[in-house]
C-alpha positions as CSV (number, residue, x, y, z in Angstrom):
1,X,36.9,-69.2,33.1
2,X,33.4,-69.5,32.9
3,X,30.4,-66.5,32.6
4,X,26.7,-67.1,33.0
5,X,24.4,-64.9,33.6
6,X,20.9,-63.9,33.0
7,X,19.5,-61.1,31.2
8,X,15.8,-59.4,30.3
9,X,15.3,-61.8,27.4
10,X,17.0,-65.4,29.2
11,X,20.4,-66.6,30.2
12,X,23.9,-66.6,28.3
13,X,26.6,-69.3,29.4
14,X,30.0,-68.1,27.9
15,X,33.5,-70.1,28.1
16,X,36.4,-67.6,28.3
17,X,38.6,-68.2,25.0
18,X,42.4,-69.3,25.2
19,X,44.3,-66.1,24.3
20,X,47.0,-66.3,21.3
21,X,49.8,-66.6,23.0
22,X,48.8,-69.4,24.4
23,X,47.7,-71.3,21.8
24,X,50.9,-70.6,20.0
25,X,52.5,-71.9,23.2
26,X,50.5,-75.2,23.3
27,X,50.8,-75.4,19.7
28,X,54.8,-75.5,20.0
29,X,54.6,-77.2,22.7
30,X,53.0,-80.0,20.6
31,X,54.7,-80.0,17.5
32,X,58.0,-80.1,19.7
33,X,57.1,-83.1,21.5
34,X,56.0,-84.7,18.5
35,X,59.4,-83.9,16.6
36,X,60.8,-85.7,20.1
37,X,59.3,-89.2,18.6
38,X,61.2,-88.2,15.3
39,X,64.8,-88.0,17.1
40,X,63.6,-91.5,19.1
41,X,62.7,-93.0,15.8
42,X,66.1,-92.1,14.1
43,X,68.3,-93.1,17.2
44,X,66.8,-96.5,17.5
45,X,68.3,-97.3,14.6
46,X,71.7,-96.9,15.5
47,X,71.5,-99.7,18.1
48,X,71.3,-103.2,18.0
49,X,67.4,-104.1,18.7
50,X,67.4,-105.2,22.3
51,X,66.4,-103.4,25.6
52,X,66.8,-100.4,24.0
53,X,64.0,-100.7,21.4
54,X,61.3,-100.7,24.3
55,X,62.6,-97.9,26.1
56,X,62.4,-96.3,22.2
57,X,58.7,-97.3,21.8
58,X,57.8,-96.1,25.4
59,X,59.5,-92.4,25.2
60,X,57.9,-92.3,21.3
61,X,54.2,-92.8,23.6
62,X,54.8,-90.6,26.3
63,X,56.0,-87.7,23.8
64,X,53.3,-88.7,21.5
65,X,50.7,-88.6,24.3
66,X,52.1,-85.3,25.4
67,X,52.2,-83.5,22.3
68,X,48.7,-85.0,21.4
69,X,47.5,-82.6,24.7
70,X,49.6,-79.5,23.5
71,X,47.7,-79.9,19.9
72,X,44.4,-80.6,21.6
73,X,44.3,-77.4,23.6
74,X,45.6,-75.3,20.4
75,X,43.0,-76.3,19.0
76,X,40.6,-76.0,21.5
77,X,37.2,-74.7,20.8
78,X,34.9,-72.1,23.1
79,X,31.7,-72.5,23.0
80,X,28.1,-70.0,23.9
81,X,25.1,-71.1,25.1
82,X,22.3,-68.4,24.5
83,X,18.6,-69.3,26.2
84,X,16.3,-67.0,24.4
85,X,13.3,-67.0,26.6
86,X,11.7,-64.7,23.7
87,X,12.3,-66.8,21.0
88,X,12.0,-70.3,23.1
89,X,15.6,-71.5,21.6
90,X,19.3,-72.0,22.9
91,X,21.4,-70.8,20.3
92,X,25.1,-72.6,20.4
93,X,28.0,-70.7,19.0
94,X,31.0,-73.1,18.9
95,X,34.3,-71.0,17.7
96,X,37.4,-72.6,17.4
97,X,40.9,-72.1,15.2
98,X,39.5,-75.2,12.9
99,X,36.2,-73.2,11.9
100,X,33.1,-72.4,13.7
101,X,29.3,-73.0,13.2
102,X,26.2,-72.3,14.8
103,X,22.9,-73.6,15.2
104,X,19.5,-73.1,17.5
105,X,17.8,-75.8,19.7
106,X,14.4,-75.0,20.1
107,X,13.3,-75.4,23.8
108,X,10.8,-78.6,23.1
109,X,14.0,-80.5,22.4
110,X,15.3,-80.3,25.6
111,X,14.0,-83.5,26.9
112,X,15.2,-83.4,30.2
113,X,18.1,-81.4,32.7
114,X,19.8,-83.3,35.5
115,X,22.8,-82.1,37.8
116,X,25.8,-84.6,37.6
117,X,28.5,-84.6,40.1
118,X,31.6,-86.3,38.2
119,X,34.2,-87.3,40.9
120,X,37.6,-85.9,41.0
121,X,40.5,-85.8,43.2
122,X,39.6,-82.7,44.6
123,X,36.1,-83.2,45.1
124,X,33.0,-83.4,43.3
125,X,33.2,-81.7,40.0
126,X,29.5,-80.4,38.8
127,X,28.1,-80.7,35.2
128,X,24.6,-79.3,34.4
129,X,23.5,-81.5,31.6
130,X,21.1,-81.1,28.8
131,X,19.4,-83.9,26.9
132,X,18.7,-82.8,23.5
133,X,16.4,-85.1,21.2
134,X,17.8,-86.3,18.0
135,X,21.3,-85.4,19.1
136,X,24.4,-87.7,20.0
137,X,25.5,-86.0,23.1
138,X,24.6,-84.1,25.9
139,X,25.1,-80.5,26.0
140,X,27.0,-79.6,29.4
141,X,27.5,-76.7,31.2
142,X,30.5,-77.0,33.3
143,X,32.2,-74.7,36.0
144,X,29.3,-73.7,37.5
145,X,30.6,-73.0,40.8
146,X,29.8,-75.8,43.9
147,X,27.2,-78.4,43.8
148,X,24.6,-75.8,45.4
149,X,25.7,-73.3,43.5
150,X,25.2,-75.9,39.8
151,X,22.0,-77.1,41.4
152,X,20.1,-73.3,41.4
153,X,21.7,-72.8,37.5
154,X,20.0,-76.2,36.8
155,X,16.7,-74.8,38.7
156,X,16.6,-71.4,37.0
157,X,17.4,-73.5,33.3
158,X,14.6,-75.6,34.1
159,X,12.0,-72.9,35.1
160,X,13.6,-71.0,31.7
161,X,12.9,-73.8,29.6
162,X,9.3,-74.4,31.3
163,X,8.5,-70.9,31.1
């Protein structure tokens, strides 16, 4: 779940962390379909290479693949966007179970913000988007509600950042 809201001093944009339980979940979840591709491996052996070996190959990918997703959201990462009107930066807290750093973009960075509707099969999917000078990517803001509902965050970022 996503929180944003605005305060005195700016705006804070706050992804909800994965409890414990569930990474530990995901996390077993992952290594246990990855120990899958180890009982594949080992049984494909056993048979003359034929038919057999592709069908090995193709549950090896799809447990692969499947416990690559377990892993990923184990190790997921939450991340905090801070708009300090005061100080005129966004300060980015990224915290995950592989470490967690910080750092401060000051507002003149931001070169531009644009609303981008990303199509899913449930409808368009909103992504307030920040273009940051000298960086690789994009920083997003995502679950911001319906396409109206994005659109007035992207306003009242933009007046924030103008201010």
């Amino acid at each position: 779940m996503i929180q944003i809201r605005e305060y005195s001093g700016g705006l804070i944009y706050r992804e909800e962390k994965l409890s414990l339980a569930a990474r530990v979940f995901a996390g077993t979840i992952g290594l246990s379909m990855f120990g899958g591709c180890a009982i594949f491996l080992h049984l494909g052996r056993w048979f003359p290479p034929a038919w057999t070996d592709a069908i090995a190959v193709v549950a090896i990918l799809a447990f692969a693949g499947v416990g690559a997703v377990g892993l990923f959201i184990a190790f997921s990462a939450r991340k905090t966007l801070d708009f300090d009107a005061e100080r005129r930066v966004i300060r980015r807290d990224v915290v995950s179970p592989l470490g967690s750093w910080r750092d401060e973009i000051p507002f003149a960075r931001v070169e531009g913000i644009a609303l981008h509707l990303r199509e899913t099969e449930d409808g368009p999917f909103p992504l307030v988007r920040l273009t940051v000078a000298g960086a690789r990517r994009p920083v997003e803001l995502a679950g911001l509600g319906t396409p109206p509902q994005a659109d007035a965050w992207r306003e009242r970022i933009e007046a924030l950042l103008k201010a």
